[in-house]
C-alpha positions as CSV (number, residue, x, y, z in Angstrom):
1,X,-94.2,-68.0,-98.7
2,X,-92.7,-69.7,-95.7
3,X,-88.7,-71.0,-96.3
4,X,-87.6,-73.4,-93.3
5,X,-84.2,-73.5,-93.1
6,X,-82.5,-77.1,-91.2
7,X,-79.1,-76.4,-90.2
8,X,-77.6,-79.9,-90.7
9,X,-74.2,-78.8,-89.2
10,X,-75.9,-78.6,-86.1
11,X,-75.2,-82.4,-84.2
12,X,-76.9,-83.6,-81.3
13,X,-74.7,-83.7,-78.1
14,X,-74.0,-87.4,-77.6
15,X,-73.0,-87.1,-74.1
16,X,-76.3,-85.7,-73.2
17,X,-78.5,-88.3,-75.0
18,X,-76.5,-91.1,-73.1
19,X,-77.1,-90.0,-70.0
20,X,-80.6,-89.6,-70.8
21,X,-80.7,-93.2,-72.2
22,X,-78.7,-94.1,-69.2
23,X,-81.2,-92.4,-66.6
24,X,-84.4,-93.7,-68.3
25,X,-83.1,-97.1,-68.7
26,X,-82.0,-97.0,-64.8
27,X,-85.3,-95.2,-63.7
28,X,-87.3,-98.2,-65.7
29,X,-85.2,-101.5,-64.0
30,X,-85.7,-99.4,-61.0
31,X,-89.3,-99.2,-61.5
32,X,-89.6,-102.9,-62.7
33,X,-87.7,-104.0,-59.5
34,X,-89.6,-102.2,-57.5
35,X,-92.9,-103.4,-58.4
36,X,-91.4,-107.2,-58.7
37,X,-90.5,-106.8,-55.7
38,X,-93.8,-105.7,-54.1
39,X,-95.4,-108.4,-55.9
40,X,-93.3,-111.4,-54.6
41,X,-93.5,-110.1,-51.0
42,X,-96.0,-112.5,-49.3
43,X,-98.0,-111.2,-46.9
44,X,-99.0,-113.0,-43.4
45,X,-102.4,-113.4,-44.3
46,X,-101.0,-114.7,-48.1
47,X,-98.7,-117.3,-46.0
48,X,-101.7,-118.5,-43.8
49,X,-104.2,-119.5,-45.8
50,X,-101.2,-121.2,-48.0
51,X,-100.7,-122.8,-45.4
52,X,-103.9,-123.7,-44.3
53,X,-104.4,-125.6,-47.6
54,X,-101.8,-127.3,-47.4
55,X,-102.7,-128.6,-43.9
56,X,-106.2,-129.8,-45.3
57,X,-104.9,-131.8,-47.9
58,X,-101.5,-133.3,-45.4
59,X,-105.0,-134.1,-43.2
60,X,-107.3,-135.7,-46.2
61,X,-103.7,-137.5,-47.2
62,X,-103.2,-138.7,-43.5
63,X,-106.6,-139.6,-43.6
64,X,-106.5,-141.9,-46.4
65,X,-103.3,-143.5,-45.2
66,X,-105.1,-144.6,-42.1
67,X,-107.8,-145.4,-44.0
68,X,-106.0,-148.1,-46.3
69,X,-103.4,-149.1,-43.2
70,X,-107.1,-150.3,-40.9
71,X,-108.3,-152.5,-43.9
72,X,-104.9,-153.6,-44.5
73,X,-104.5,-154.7,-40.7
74,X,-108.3,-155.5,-40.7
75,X,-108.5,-157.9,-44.0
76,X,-108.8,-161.3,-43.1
77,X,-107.8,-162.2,-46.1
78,X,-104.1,-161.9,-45.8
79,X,-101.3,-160.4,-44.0
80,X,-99.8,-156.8,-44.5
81,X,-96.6,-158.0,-45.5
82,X,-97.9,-160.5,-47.6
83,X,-100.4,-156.7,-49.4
84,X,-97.7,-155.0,-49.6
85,X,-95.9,-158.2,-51.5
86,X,-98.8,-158.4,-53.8
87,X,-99.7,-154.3,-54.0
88,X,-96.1,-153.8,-55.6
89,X,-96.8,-156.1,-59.1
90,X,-100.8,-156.1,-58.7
91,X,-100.7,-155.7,-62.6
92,X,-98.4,-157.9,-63.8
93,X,-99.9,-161.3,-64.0
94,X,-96.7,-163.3,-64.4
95,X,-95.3,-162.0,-61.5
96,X,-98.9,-162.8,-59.7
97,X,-98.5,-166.3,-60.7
98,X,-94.8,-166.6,-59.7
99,X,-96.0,-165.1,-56.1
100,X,-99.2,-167.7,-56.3
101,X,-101.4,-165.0,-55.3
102,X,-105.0,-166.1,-54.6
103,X,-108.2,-165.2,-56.2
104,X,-108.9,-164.0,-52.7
105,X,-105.7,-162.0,-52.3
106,X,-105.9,-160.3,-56.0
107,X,-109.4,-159.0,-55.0
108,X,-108.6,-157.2,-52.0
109,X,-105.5,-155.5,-53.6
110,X,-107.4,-154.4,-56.0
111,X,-110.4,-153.0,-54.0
112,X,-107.6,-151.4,-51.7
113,X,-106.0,-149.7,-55.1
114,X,-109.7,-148.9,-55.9
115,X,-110.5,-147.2,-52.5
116,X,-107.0,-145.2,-52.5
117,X,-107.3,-144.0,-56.1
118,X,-111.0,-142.7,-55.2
119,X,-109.4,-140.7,-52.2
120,X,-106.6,-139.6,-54.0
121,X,-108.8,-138.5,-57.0
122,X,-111.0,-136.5,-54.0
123,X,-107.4,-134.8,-52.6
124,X,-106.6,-133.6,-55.8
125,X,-109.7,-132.1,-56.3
126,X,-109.9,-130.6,-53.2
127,X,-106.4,-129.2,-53.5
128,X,-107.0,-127.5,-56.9
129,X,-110.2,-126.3,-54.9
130,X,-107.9,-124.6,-52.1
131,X,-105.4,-123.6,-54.6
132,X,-108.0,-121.7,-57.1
133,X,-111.1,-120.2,-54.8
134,X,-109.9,-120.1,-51.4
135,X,-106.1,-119.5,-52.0
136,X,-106.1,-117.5,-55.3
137,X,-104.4,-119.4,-58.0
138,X,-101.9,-116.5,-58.8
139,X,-101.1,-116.2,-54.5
140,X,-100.7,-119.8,-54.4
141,X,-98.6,-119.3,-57.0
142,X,-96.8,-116.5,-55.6
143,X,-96.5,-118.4,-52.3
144,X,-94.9,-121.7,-53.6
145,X,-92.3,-119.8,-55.8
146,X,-91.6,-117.6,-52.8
147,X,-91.6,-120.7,-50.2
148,X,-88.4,-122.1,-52.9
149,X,-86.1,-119.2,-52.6
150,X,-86.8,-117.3,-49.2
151,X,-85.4,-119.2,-46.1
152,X,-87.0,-117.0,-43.9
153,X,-90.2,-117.2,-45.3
154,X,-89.6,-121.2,-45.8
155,X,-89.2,-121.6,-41.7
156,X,-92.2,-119.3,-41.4
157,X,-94.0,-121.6,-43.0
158,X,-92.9,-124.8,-41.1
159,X,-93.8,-123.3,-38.0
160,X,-97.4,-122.9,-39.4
161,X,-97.4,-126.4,-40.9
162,X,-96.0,-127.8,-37.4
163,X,-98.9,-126.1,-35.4
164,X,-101.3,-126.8,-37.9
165,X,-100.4,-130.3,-38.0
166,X,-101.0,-131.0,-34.6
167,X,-104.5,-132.5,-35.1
168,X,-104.3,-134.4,-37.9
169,X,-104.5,-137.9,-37.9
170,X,-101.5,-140.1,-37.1
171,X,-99.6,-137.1,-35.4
């Protein structure tokens, strides 16, 4: 027969299980930081097509505002001032009749809402486009938290943005 004996006088040395609990814990946050770190670094490429994506939908957006700003100038059925009067309380019929907006001049408010929600409804399928298959969701991601708290990576990007900019509409 087989007799273990445990010597319970025996106690663990303290100082030596801190400083392992002290080295593992450091080696870990060292570990995590390291690999946070790698992970928020955005890479030119990363940056790029960011900011590509955002420069197609500026464009589409610039697009659009020209877009609504020719039939605005182009409507013969009332001035822009007198749109943008009638734009601003289009749903409030009260304030329609206060304003003695037209038959005439409700219409085209409204077709010019309709045409700008149809174009905005396009941009923002286009953008969650970009974001998710040409971008990568979690790069996009990456990139706009980044853009929020890196200066020099913020004035990287506005360089892009200004050179990419240059041909779209109303520049």
């Amino acid at each position: 027969m087989l007799i273990i004996r445990i010597n319970l006088d025996v106690k663990p040395n303290l100082n030596t299980m801190k400083t392992k609990f002290i080295l593992i814990s450091a080696f870990s946050l060292i570990t995590l930081a390291s690999a946070f770190a790698q992970d928020a670094t955005v890479s030119d490429e990363e940056l790029t097509k960011y900011a590509t994506a955002m420069d197609s939908i500026n464009e589409m957006s610039a697009e659009v505002k020209v877009m609504i700003t020719d039939m605005v100038k182009n409507g013969k059925v009332m001035t822009a001032t007198r749109y943008n009067e009638i734009s601003k309380i289009i749903t409030d019929e009260t304030k329609l009749t206060e304003a003695k907006a037209t038959p005439e001049e409700i219409a085209f408010a409204k077709e010019v809402a309709a045409k700008k929600d149809e174009a905005t409804a396009r941009i923002n399928q286009a953008f969650q486009s970009l974001a998710k298959d040409y971008v990568g969701a979690a790069t996009f991601n990456k990139v706009k938290k980044a853009l929020a708290s890196d200066a020099e990576l913020k004035s990287k990007y506005d360089s892009l943005m200004t050179e990419l900019a240059k041909d779209n509409p109303g520049v």
